[in-house]
C-alpha positions as CSV (number, residue, x, y, z in Angstrom):
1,X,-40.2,-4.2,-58.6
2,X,-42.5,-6.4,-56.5
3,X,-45.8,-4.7,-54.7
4,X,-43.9,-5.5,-51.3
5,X,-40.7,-3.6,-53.0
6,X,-42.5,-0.5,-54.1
7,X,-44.2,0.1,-50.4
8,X,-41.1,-0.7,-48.7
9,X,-39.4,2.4,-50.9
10,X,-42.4,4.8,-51.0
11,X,-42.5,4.2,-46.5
12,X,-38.4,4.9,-46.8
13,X,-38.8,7.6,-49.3
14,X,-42.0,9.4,-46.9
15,X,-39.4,8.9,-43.8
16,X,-36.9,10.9,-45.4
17,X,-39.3,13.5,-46.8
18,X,-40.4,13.9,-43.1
19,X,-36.9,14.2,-41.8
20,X,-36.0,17.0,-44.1
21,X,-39.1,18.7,-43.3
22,X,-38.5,18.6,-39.3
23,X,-35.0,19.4,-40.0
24,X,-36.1,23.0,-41.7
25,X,-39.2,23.4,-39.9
26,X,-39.2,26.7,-38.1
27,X,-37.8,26.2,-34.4
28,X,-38.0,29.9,-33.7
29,X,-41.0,31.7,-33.0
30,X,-40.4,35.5,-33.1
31,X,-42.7,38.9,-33.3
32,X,-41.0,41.8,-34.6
33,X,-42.4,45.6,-33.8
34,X,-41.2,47.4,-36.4
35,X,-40.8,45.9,-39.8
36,X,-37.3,46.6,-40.6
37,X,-36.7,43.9,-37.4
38,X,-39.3,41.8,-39.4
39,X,-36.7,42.1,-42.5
40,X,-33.9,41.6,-39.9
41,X,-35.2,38.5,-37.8
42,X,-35.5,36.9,-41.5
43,X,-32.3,37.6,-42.6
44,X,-30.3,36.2,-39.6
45,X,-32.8,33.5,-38.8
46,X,-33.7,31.9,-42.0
47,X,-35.8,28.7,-42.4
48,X,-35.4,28.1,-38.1
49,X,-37.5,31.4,-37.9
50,X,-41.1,32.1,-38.1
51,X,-41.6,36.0,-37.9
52,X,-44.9,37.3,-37.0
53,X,-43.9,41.4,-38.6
54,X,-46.4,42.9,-36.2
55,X,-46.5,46.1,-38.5
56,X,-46.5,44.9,-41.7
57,X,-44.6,45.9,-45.1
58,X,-45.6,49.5,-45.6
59,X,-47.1,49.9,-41.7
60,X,-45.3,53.0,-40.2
61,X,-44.1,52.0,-37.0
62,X,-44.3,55.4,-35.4
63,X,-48.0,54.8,-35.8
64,X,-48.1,51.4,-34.2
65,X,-49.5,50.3,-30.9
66,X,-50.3,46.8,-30.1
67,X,-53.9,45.3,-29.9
68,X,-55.1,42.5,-27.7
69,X,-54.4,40.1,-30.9
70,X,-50.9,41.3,-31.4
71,X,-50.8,40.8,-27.7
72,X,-51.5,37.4,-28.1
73,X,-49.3,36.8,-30.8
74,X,-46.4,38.1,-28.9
75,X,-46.9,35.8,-25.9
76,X,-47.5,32.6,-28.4
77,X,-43.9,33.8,-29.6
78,X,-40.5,33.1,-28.0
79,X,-38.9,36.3,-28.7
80,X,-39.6,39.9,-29.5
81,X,-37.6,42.1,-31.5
82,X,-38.1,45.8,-31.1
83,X,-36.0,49.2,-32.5
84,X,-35.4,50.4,-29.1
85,X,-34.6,54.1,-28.9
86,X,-37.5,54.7,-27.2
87,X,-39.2,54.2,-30.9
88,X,-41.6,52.3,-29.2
89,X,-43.2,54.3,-26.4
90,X,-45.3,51.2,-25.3
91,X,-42.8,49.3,-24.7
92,X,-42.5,49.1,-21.2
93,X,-46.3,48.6,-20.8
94,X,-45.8,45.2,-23.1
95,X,-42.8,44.2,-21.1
96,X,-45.0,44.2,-18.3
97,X,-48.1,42.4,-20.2
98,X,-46.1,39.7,-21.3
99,X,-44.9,36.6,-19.5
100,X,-42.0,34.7,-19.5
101,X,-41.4,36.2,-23.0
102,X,-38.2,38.7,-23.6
103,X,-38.2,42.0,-25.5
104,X,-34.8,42.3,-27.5
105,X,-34.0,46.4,-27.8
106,X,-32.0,45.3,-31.1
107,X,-30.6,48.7,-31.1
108,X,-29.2,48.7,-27.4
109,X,-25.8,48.1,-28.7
110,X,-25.9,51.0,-31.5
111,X,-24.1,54.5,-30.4
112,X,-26.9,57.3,-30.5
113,X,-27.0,60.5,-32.0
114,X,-28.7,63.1,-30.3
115,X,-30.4,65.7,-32.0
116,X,-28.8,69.4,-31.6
117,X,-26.0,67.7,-31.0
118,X,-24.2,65.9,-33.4
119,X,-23.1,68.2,-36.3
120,X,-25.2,66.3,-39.2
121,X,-28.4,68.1,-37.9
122,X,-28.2,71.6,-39.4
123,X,-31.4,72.9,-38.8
124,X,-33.1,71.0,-35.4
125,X,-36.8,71.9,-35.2
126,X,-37.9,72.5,-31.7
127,X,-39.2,69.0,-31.1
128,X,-36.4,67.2,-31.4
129,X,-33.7,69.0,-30.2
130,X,-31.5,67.8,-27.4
131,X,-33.6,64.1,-27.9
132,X,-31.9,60.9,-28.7
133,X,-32.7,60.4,-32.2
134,X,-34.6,56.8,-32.6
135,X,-33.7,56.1,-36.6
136,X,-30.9,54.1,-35.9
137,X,-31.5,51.5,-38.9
138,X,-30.6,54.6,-41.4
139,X,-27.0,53.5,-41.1
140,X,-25.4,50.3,-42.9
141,X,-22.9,49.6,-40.2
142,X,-25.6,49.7,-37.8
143,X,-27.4,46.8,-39.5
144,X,-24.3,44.8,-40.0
145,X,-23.9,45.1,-36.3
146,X,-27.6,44.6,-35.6
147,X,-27.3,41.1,-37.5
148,X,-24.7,40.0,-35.3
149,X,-26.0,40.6,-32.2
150,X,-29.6,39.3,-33.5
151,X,-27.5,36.2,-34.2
152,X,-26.3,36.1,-30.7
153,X,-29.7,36.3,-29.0
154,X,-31.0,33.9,-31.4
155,X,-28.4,31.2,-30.5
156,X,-29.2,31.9,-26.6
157,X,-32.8,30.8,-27.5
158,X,-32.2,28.1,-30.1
159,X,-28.4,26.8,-29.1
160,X,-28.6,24.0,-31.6
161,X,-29.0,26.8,-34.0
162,X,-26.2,28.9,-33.5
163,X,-23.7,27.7,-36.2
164,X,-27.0,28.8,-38.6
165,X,-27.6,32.0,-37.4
166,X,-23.9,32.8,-37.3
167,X,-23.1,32.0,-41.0
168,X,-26.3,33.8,-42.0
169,X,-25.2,37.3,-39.9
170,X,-21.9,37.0,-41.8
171,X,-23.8,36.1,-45.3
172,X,-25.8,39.3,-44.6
173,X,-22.7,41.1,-43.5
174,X,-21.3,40.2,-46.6
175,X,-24.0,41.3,-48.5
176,X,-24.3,44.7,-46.7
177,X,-20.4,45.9,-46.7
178,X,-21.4,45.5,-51.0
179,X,-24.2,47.7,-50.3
180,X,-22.7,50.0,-48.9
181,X,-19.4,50.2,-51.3
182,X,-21.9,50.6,-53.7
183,X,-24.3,53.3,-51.8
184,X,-20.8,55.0,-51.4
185,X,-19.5,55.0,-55.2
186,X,-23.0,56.6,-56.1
187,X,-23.5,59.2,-53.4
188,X,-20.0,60.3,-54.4
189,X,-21.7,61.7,-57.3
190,X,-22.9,64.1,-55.6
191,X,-21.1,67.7,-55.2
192,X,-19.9,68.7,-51.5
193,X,-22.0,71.6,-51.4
194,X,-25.5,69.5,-52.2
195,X,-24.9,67.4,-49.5
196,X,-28.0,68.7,-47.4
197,X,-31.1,66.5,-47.0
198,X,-33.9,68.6,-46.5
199,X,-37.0,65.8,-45.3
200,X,-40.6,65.6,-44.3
201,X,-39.1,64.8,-40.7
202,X,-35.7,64.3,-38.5
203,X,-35.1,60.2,-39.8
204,X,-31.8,61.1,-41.6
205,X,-29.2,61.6,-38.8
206,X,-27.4,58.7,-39.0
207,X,-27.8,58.0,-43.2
208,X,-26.3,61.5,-43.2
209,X,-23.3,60.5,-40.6
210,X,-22.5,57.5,-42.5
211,X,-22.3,59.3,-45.8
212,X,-21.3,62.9,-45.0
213,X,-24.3,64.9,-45.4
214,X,-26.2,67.2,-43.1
215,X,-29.9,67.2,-42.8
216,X,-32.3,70.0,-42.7
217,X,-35.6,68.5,-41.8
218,X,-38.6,70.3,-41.8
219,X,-40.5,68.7,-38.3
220,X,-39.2,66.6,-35.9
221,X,-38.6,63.3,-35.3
222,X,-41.9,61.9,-35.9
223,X,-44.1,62.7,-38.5
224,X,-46.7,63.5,-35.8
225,X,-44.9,66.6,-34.5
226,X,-46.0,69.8,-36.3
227,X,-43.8,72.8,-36.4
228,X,-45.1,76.3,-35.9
229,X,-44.9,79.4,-38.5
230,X,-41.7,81.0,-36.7
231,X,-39.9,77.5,-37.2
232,X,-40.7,77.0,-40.8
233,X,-39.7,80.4,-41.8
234,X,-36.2,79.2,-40.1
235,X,-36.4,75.7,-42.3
236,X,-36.8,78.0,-45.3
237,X,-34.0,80.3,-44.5
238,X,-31.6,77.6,-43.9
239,X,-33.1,76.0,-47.5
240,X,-32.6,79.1,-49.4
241,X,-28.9,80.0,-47.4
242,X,-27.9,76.4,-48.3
243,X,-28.4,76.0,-51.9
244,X,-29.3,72.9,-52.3
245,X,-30.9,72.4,-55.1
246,X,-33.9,69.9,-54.4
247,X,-36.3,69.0,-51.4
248,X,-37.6,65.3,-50.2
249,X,-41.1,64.7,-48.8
250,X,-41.6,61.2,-47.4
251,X,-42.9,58.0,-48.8
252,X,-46.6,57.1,-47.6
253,X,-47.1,61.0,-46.4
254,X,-48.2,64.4,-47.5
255,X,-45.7,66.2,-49.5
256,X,-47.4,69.5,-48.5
257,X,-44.5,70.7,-46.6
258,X,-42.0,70.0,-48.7
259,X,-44.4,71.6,-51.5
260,X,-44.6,75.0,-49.5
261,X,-40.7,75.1,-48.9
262,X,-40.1,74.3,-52.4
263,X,-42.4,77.2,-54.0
264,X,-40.9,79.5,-51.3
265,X,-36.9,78.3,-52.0
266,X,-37.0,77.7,-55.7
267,X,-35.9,74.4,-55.4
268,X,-37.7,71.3,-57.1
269,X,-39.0,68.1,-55.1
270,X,-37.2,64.9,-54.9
271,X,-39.0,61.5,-55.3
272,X,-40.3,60.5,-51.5
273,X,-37.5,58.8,-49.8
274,X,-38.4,56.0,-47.4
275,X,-37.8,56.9,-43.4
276,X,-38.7,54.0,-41.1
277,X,-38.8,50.6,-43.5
278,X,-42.5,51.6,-45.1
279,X,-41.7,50.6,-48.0
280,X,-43.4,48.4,-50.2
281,X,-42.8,45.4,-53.2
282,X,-39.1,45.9,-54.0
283,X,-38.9,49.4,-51.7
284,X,-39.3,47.1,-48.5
285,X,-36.6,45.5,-46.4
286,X,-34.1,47.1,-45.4
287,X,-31.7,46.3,-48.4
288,X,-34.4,47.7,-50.8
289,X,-35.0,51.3,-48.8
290,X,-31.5,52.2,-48.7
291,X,-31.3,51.4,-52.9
292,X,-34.3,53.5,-52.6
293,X,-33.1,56.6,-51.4
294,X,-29.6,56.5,-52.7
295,X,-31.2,56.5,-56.1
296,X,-33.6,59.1,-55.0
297,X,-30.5,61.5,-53.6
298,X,-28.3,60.9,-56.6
299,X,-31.1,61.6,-59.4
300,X,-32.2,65.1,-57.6
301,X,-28.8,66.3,-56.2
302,X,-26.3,64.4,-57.9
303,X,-24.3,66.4,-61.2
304,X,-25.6,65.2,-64.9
């Protein structure tokens, strides 16, 4: 091949190089305040998204509050995803810092349970009784539903996109309805009467809707609210009158609690189970909390 021959295929050849790259580039700016709607945005939007996960893989997002450079990064972006729920109590105050930029509630769409209320919540510490319960993610058909209306909102931002996002909500829904037939077939190992979570706090409700257990949590539905003596001495009555046979504390917080209920019930501790996405290397995403805790469940209350 001539000189001329060889620069007339390497220009072709760095034409189409650069046409596949702009065709993948990220089109899709979008900042996500918990990072479970990190994990989501990802999912649905693939390589037309760029998501700026605000909290960060292991960040609890009950702890978060945004500084001037997350801010910044959120005004730079052309979407942000939040829980909703009231999960993030500075929400409002962002919607009114940033301009021209909308905040997505992802879990508008998502029936609440209210704590106090719905029968999985056997034992309801003070705090969060009669309060809409925030944890939302906890259930697989939630996320399945999520996806698609992520998808939806996505489209309305990037229309050329919408065929993308689409196929990828129904690749994820896919993926999850498997997840859950198998989160099913293994919970189903476990006897009727151990189907009590007992947890660090009140994160569980809609898990324990989805699967048929009850939850007995030891504080309410942060990790923040501390419960007095006259409401642990209730926790450990319901423990003991329940006879389940093992207690969780939480991943990425003090197992104290759980420790004193356990010495005080006989029962032994679980491994930490993960509440609000903070977990980390193959725990994070939402995919890997859920295998997470169903293995955690099934190893401490499942028969051998």
């Amino acid at each position: 091949m001539s000189f001329c021959g060889v620069s007339a295929y390497l220009l072709a050849a760095s034409i189409f190089l650069a046409g596949a790259l702009a065709a993948t580039a990220a089109t899709l700016r979008v900042s996500a305040l918990h990072p479970l709607m990190a994990d989501l945005a990802r999912q649905v939007g693939g390589e037309r998204v760029e998501v700026y996960d605000l909290v960060g893989e292991g960040g609890n997002p009950h702890r978060f509050e945004p500084r001037p450079a997350d801010l910044k990064q959120m005004q730079s972006s052309q979407l942000v995803l939040a829980a909703g729920k009231n999960l993030e109590f500075y929400l409002d105050r962002v919607k009114a810092t940033l301009e021209g930029v909308p905040v997505v509630d992802v879990g508008r769409t998502i029936p609440s349970l209210t704590v106090g209320k719905d029968a999985v919540y056997t034992c309801c510490p003070h705090h969060g009784h009669s309060t809409l319960d925030p944890h939302w993610w906890h259930g697989i058909d939630n996320m399945r539903r999520a996806a698609r209306e992520v998808a939806k909102t996505f489209a309305a931002t990037d229309p050329e996109g919408k065929a993308a996002y689409e196929a990828n909500a129904a690749a994820y829904g896919k993926r999850l309805a498997e997840l859950k037939k198998w989160a099913t077939r293994e919970l189903a190992r476990v006897p009727r009467g151990q189907r009590k979570l007992v947890t660090a706090h009140n994160a569980f409700g809609y898990f324990a809707k989805e699967f048929g257990f009850e939850v007995i949590a030891v504080s309410g539905l942060t990790k923040e609210q501390s419960t007095t003596p006259q409401e642990r001495a209730k926790t450990i009555e319901s423990v003991k009158k329940s006879g389940v046979r093992a207690v969780f504390p939480e991943y990425g917080s003090s197992a104290k609690p759980l420790q004193a209920i356990s010495l005080a019930t006989g029962t032994k501790i679980g491994q930490p189970l993960i509440a609000d996405g903070t977990g980390t290397g193959a725990a994070a995403g939402f995919e890997g909390m859920i295998r997470h805790n169903v293995d955690a469940i099934t190893d401490a209350l499942a028969d051998k």
